[in-house]
C-alpha positions as CSV (number, residue, x, y, z in Angstrom):
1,X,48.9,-67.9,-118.3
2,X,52.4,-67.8,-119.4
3,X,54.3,-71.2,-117.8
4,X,56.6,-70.2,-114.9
5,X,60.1,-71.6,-117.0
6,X,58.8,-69.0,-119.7
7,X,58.5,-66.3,-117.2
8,X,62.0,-67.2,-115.7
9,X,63.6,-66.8,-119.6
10,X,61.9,-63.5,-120.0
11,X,63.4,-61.9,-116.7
12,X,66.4,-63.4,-117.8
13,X,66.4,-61.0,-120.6
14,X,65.1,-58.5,-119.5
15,X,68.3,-59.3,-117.2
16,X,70.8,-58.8,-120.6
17,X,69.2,-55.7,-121.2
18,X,69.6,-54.5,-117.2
19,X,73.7,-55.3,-118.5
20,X,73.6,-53.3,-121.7
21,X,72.4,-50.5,-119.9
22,X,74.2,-47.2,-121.1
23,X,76.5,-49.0,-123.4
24,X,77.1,-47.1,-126.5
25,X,77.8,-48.7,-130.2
26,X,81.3,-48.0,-129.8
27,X,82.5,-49.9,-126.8
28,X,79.9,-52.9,-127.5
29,X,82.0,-53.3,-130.4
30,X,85.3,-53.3,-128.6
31,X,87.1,-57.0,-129.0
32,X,89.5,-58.2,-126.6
33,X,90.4,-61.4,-128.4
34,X,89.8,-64.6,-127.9
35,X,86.5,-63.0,-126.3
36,X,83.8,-61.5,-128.7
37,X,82.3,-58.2,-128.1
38,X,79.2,-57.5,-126.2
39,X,77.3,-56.5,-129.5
40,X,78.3,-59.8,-131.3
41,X,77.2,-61.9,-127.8
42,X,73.5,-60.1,-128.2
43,X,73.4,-61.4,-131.8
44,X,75.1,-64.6,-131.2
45,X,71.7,-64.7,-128.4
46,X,69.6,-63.3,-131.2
47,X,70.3,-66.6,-133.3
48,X,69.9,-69.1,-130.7
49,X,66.4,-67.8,-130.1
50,X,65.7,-67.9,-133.6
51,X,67.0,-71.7,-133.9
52,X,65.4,-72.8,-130.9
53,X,61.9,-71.6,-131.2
54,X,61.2,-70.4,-134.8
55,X,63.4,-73.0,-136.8
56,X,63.3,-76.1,-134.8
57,X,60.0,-75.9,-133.4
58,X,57.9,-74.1,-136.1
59,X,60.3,-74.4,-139.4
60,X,60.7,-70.8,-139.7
61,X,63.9,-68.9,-140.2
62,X,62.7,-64.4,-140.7
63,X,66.5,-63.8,-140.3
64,X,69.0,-66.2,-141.8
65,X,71.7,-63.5,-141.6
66,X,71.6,-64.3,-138.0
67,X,72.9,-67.8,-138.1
68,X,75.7,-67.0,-140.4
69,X,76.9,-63.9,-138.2
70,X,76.3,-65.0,-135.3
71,X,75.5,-69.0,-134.6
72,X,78.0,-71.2,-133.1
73,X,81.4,-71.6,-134.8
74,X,80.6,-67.8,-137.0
75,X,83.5,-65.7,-137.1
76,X,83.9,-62.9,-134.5
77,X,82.9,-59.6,-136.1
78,X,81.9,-55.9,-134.3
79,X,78.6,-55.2,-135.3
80,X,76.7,-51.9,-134.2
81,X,74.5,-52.6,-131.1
82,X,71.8,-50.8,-131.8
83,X,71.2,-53.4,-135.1
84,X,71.8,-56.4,-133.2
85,X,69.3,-55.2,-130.4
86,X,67.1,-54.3,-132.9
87,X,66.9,-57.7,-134.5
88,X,67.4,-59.2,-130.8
89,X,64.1,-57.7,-130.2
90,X,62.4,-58.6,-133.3
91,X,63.1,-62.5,-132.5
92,X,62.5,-62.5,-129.3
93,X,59.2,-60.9,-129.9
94,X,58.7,-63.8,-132.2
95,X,59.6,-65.7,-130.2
96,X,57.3,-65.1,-127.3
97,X,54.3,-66.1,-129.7
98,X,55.4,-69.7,-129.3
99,X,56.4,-69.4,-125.5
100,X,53.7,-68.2,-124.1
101,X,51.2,-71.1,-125.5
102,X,53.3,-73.8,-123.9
103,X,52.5,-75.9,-121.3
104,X,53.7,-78.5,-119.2
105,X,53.1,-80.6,-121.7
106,X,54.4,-78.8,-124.3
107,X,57.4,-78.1,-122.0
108,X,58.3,-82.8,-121.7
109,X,57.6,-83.1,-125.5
110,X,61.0,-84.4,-127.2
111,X,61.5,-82.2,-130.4
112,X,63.5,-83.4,-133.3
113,X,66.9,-81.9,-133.7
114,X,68.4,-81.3,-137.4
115,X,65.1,-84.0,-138.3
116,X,66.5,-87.0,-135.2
117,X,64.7,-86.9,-132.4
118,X,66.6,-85.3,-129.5
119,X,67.7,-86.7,-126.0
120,X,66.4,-83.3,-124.6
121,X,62.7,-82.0,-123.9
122,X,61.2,-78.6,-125.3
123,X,61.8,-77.5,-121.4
124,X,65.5,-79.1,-121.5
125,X,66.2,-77.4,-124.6
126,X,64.3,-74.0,-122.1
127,X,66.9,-74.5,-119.8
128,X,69.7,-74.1,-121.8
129,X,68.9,-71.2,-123.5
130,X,68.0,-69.5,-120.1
131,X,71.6,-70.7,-119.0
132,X,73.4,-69.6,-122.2
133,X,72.1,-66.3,-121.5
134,X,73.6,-66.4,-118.3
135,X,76.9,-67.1,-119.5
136,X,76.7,-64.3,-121.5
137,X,75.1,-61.5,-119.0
138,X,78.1,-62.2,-116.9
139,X,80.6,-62.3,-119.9
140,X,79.6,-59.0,-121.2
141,X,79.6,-57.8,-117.6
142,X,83.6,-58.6,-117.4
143,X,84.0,-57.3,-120.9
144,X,82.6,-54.4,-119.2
145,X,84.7,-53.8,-116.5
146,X,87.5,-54.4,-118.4
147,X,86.3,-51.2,-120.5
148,X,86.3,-49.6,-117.2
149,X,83.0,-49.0,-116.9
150,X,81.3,-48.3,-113.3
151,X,78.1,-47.7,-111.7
152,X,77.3,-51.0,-113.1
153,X,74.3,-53.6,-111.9
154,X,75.4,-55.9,-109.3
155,X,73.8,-59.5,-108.7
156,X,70.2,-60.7,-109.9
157,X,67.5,-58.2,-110.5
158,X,64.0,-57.9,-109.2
159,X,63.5,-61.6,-109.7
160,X,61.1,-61.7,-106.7
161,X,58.8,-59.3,-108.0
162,X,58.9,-60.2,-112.0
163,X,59.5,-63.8,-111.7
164,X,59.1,-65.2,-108.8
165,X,58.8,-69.1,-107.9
166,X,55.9,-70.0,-109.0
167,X,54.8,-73.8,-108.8
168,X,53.2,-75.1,-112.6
């Protein structure tokens, strides 16, 4: 069974895509500096997955192009959507192979950061990726009503029905 914190991560992007809903290439790439564009926010999400839980924890890297587009510090670019949702998906679906095996003790295991060990857990390190995609959700929101885009979704999802508190 997939660990309650992993479940909360996977509504939370299934929460991003609720945001990109009926967003064309065109305004995803629209920049309203210092901001980056929507599109370059999914990639930038894209790479953090990638570090997180295919580099750090199992010393893979499919897509390095991600890190160098997209990981902290990368220059802003406008990249089509539909590729960095594309390669979004293909990490995250990646991804989710490590996820769902963890445990609770998976979850309090220190990992080692850049080869030190860390100060935070593997479910610390959970935590702020669900949080930095949080950030983002309600980023690109803005960056969407600034576009002047209506009929948009308003508050949390169906978290009560797709992941609802669950003790582990």
């Amino acid at each position: 069974m997939t660990h309650p914190l992993v479940m909360q991560l996977k509504f939370t992007r299934h929460e991003l895509l609720r945001g990109l809903a009926n967003l064309g290439d065109e305004d995803a790439a629209i920049r309203n500096p210092p901001m980056n564009c929507i599109s370059w926010n999914v990639g930038h999400l894209a790479s953090q997955e990638q570090r997180n839980w295919l580099t750090r924890m199992q010393d893979q890297t499919p897509r390095p192009e991600l890190q160098q587009a997209f990981g902290y510090g990368s220059p802003a670019s406008s990249p089509q959507l539909s590729e960095v949702l594309g390669a979004w998906r293909a990490i995250t679906t990646e991804c989710d192979k490590y996820l769902d095996a963890l445990t609770t003790e998976g979850l309090q295991r220190p990992f080692l950061m850049d080869g030190n060990p860390s100060v935070y857990s593997v479910g610390t390190l959970l935590l702020r990726q669900i949080y930095h995609y949080w950030y983002h959700i309600g980023e690109n929101m803005s960056i969407r009503q600034m576009l002047g885009h209506s009929v948009l979704p308003e508050y949390v999802g169906d978290l009560h029905s797709q992941a609802p508190y669950a003790p582990h």
